[in-house]
GUDRENDREN-393175 format. One record per residue (C-alpha): y, x negated, z; residue in one letter. Coordinates in steps of 0.05 Angstrom, whole numbers, plus 5000, padded with zeros to 4 digits. Example, Ala and Ser with C-alpha at 12.3 -4.5 7.8 and 13.67 -1.06 7.14 Angstrom:
2
491047545156a497947275143s
END
This chain:
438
769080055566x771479525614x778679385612x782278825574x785178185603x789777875571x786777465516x789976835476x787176635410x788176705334x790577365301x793277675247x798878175258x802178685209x808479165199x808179725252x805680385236x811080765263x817980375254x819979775301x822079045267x817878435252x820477805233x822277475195x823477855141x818478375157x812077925137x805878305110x801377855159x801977195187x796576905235x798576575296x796076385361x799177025405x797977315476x795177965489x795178435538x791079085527x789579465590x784879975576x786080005500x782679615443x785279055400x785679555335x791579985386x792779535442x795879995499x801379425518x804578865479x807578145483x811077665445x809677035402x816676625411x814376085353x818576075288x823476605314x818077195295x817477735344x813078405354x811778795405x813679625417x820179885395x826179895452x824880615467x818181095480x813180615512x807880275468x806680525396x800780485341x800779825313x796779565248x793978995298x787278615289x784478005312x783977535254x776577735231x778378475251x773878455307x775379085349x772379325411x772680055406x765980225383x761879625414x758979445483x762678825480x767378635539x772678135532x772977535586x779577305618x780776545600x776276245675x770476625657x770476565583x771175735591x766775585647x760275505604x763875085547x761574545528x764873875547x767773525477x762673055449x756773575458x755973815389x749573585359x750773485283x758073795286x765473605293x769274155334x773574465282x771375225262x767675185203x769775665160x764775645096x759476245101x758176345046x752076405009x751475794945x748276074894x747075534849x743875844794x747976534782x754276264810x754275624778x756875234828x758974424813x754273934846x761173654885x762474234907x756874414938x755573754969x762673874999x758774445035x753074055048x758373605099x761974205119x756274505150x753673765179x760073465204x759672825237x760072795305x766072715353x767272605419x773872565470x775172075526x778372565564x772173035572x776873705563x776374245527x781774255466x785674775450x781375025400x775675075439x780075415491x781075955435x773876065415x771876015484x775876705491x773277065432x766576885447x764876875515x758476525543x753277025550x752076775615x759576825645x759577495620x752477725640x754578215691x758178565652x752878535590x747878885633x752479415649x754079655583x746979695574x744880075634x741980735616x739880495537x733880215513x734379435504x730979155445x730878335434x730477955368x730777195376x731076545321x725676125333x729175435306x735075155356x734675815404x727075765432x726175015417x731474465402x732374265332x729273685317x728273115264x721273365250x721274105233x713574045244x715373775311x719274305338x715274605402x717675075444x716574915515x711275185571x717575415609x720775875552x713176085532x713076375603x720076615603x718876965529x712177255550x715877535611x721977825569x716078185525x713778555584x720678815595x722878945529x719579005455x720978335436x721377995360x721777325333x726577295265x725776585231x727176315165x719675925185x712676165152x709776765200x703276325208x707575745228x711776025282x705876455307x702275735312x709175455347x710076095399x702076345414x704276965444x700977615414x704678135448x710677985396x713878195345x713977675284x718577725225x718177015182x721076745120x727677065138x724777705153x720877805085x714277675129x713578215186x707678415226x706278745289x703078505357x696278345359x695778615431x697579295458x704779405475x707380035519x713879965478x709980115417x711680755380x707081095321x703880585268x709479925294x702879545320x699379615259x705579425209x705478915165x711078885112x712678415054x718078645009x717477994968x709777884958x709777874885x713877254891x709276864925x706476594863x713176314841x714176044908x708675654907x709475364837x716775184857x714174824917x709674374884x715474224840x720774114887x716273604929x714673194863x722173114847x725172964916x719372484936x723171864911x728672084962x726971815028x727772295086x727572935043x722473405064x720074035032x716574555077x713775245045x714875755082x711576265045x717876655019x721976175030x722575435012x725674945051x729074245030x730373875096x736173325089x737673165161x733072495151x736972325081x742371825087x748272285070x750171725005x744072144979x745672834985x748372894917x742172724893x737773154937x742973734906x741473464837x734473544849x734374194873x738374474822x735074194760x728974604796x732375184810x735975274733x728475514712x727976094761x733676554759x730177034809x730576564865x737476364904x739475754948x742575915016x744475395058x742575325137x743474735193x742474165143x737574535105x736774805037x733475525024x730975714966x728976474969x727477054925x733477434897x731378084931x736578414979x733178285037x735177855104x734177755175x739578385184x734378775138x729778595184x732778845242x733479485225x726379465193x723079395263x728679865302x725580425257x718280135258x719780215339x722180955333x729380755344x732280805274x737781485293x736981215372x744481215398x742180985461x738180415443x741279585457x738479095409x740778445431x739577855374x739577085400x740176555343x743875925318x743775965244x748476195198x743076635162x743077025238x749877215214x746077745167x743278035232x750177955276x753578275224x748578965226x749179065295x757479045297x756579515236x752279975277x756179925340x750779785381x748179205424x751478525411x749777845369x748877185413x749976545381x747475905408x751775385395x755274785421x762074775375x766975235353x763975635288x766576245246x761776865271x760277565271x756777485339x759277855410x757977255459x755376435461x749576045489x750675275487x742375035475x736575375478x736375215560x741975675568x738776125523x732276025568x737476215635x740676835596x732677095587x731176945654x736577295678x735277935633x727977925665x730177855736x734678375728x730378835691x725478765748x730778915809x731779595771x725079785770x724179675839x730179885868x728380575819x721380585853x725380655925x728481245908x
END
């Protein structure tokens, strides 16, 4: 594991293990924005430690005996031990930010509301949820100064651009098998006001169809199979739709293909599709009197668009759904980038789905084996999430503003995203050649 730089950012820090004082008053926890500096050790032990001089607190090693074991994590326990994540120093993570003012859809404060709304067994108040509705929409800001706030600064640090960092990435991957798993919506094509609408261009086609001959490659979307299929035309993939409840095989013949993986086709909620498509028809008579709502069926999963509804309106759009939703206990509403989900209640994601194809590919026990996952949704959280669990690979996500995350690293827009693939083929490439001169 590369070494740690010192690192500034939000953390929460405890009563040492063995002795020393914290004040004041010796504090369970109390987050603050610290300095770190952890040479060769992780964030869980850092190997050296500082001070934060704000409110008279103070931590750091006892007076005697060189560093000791502290109970010290980063705010969302994010440690490095057991992950081929590298940490940036403060140039490298900021140079791909984004100048203030480039968040489409979002304010720059950290949104902190993940969670999933289940409006049917968690009963959740219309207000409420509408409150999340504009939580995870914020209106959008801009500075005149055209710097980076301090908050940005911050997030910039914990999550590094992808591209800053790619050096590094490509190192902690050399000698492992890299598998890729990439969102469709807002990662391969922009988001748009048309979900019908959303093409992916000739130049990522290429670049995907390129990464595919490098790596086994799969598309994870919260979009029908058929549609994104329709919306990518490249056979040689993996496709996993409605959030990973939809999953077949290439069409084409593959070299990274292990045992029956071409021939799969897996749907853990089929005997739902009836209900999905009687809820459909439903759902588009009662929001049709709401102008700019949209309802698109995506097999196993319905979507209510609402980034055409005036937001005076999204009360009632929430209304709407609900009074649907209150006859089908078996379904559940999750909420996306001003979209509503409605999906069956099965315990299945785009994090399932990951680990569905890594053992469809013959990589299920693989310790040596990189999956790398490239999205901009909060349901890609499911699939961050499974490979920090697993220790392996790292989660991308694309996104222009500061956001709460279980992802490794950033992309700004689906261009970046576009470089960063690029980059991966290129490189991939160079090996092969310079491995053929030997």
């Amino acid at each position: 594991m590369s070494q740690l730089k010192t690192v500034t950012g939000l953390y929460t820090w405890q009563k040492p293990k063995n002795g020393g004082a914290i004040r004041p008053k010796d504090v369970g926890h109390v987050e603050k924005t610290i300095t770190v500096t952890a040479a060769g050790g992780s964030y869980g032990v850092p190997a050296h430690h500082g001070n934060d001089d704000g409110d008279g607190a103070w931590w750091g090693p006892q007076s005697s005996g060189g560093p000791h074991s502290w109970d010290f994590r980063r705010k969302k326990e994010v440690t490095m031990t057991n992950q081929n994540v590298v940490v940036a120093d403060e140039q490298q993570a900021t140079m791909k930010m984004a100048a203030p003012g480039g968040c489409e859809g979002g304010s720059r404060s950290i949104s902190t509301n993940m969670k999933k709304v289940d409006m049917i067994n968690g009963g959740a108040k219309i207000n409420s949820w509408v409150d999340s509705m504009r939580a995870s929409s914020p209106t959008r800001t801009s500075s005149m100064s055209g710097s980076l706030t301090e908050e940005e600064k911050s997030w910039a640090l914990q999550y590094p651009s992808a591209l800053a960092m790619f050096d590094k990435i490509v190192e902690a991957s050399k000698g492992k098998k890299i598998v890729m798993f990439l969102d469709y919506d807002g990662t391969l094509s922009p988001i748009v006001k048309n979900p019908d609408r959303a093409f992916m261009s000739d130049a990522m086609r290429s670049t995907v169809k390129s990464l595919a001959q490098c790596f086994p490659t799969a598309i994870v979307s919260g979009r029908c199979r058929d549609k994104v299929y329709n919306f990518v035309q490249l056979a040689e993939l993996y496709y996993a739709g409605s959030h990973g409840m939809d999953i077949k095989g290439p069409e084409k013949g593959s070299k990274y293909i292990k045992g029956d993986a071409k021939g799969i086709l897996f749907q853990p909620a089929a005997k739902y599709l009836p209900m999905m498509d009687e809820v459909y028809k439903t759902l588009v008579y009662k929001t049709k009197s709401t102008r700019g709502a949209m309802v698109e069926h995506n097999k196993f999963c319905l979507s209510v668009h609402y980034r055409c509804v005036d937001e005076k309106n999204w009360d009632l759009v929430a209304q709407q759904v609900k009074s649907v939703l209150k006859e089908y206990p078996k379904l559940k509403l999750t909420q996306g980038r001003k979209v509503l989900e409605i999906r069956p209640t099965i315990k299945w994601d785009k994090g399932k789905a990951l680990e569905f194809l890594l053992k469809a590919l013959g990589y299920a026990n693989c310790r040596d084996v990189f999956p790398v996952y490239i999205g901009d949704d909060r349901t890609d959280e499911d699939a961050f999430k499974i490979l920090k669990a697993r220790g392996q690979g790292f989660g991308i996500l694309v996104s222009k503003c500061p956001k709460d995350t279980s992802a490794s690293y950033s992309l700004q827009e689906p261009t970046e995203v576009m470089t960063f693939l690029q980059k991966l083929v290129d490189w991939k490439l160079q090996s092969v050649r310079g491995q053929a001169m030997l």
